[in-house]
C-alpha positions as CSV (number, residue, x, y, z in Angstrom):
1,X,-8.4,12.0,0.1
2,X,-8.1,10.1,3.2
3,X,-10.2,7.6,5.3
4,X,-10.1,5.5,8.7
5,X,-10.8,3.1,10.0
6,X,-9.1,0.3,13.3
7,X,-7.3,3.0,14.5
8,X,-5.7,3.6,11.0
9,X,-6.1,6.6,8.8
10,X,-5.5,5.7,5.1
11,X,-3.9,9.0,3.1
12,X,-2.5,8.9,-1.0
13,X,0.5,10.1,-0.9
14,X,3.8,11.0,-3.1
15,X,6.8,8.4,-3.4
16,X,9.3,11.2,-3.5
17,X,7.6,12.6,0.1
18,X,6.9,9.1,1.8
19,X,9.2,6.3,0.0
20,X,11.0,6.2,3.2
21,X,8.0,5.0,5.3
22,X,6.3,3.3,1.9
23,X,9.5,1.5,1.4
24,X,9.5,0.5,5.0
25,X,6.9,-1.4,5.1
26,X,7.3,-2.9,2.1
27,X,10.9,-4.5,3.2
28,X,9.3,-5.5,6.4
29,X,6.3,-7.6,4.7
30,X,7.8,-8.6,1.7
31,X,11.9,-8.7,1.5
32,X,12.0,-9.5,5.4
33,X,9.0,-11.7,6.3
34,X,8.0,-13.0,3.1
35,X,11.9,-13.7,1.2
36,X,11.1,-11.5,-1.7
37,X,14.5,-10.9,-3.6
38,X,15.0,-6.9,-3.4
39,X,15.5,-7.1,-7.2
40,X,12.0,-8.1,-7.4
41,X,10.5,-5.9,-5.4
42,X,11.9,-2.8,-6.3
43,X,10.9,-2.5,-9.9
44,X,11.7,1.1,-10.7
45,X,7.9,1.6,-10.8
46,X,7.2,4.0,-7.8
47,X,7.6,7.0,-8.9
48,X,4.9,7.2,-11.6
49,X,2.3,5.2,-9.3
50,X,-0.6,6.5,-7.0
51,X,0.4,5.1,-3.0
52,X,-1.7,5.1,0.0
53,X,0.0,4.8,3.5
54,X,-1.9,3.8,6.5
55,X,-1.1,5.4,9.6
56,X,-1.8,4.6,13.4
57,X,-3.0,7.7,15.1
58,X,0.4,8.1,17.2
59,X,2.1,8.1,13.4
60,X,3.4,4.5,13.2
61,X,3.3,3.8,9.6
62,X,1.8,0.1,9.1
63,X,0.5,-0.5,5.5
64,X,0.6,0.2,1.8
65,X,-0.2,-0.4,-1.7
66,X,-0.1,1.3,-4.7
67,X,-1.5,2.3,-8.5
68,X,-0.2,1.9,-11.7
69,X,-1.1,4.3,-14.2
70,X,-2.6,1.0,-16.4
71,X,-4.9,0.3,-13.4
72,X,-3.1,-2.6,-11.1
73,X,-3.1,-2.6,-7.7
74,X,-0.7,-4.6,-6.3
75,X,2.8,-3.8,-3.4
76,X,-0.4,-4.2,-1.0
77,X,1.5,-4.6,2.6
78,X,0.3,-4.3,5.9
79,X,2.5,-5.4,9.3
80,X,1.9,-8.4,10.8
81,X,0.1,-6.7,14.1
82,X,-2.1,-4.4,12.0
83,X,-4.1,-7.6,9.9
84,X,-7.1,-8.8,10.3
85,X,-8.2,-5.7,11.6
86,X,-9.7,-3.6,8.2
87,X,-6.5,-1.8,7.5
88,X,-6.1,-3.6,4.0
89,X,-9.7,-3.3,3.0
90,X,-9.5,0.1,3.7
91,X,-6.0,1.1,1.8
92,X,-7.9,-0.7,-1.0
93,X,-11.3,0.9,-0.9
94,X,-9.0,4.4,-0.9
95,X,-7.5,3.6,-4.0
96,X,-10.4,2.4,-6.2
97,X,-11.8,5.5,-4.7
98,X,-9.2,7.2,-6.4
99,X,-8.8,5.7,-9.4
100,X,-11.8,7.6,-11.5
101,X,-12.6,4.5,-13.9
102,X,-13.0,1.4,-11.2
103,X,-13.6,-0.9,-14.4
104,X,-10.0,-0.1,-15.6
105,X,-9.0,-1.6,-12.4
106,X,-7.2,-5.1,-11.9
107,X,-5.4,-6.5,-8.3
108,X,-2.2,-8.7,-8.7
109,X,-1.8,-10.3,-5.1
110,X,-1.2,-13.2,-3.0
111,X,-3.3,-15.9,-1.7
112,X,-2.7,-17.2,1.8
């Protein structure tokens, strides 16, 4: 399943193919930018969750999120020159579209 949108296409992918670029983004938005301790952030938890990567169409990775298998969506990251443009509406509208069950569905994120 994939979708696009800004100059972003929005793909699920596997942790063990894309961690490297999922993980990227992730230490640039949240360990880097926002001070999240890397113990935090790093909760063991990839492997058994559903991620969608957002790519530019040159094949810059710029945003994330993920799946839990009891329906949270939450590690939702986008770089800092990508937002405010759709990209994180649109890694979220690919994963509830992937989910099956939307009810089962619950988002743990920030405010700003």
């Amino acid at each position: 399943m994939s979708a696009s949108t800004s100059g972003c296409s929005v793909s699920i992918v596997e942790w063990a193919d894309a961690g490297h670029l999922l993980g990227h983004i992730r230490e640039q938005v949240f360990i880097i930018e926002q001070c999240v301790p890397r113990e935090l952030e790093w909760d063991g938890r990839d492997g058994e969750s559903t991620h969608v990567l957002a790519m530019t169409a040159s094949g810059q990775p710029v945003g994330t999120a993920r799946l839990l298998p009891e329906g949270q969506i939450g590690r939702m990251a986008v770089l800092r020159e990508w937002r405010r443009q759709g990209v994180g509406t649109l890694l979220l509208r690919t994963l509830i579209d992937s989910a099956g069950d939307p009810a089962r569905l619950f988002l743990n994120a920030q405010t700003s």
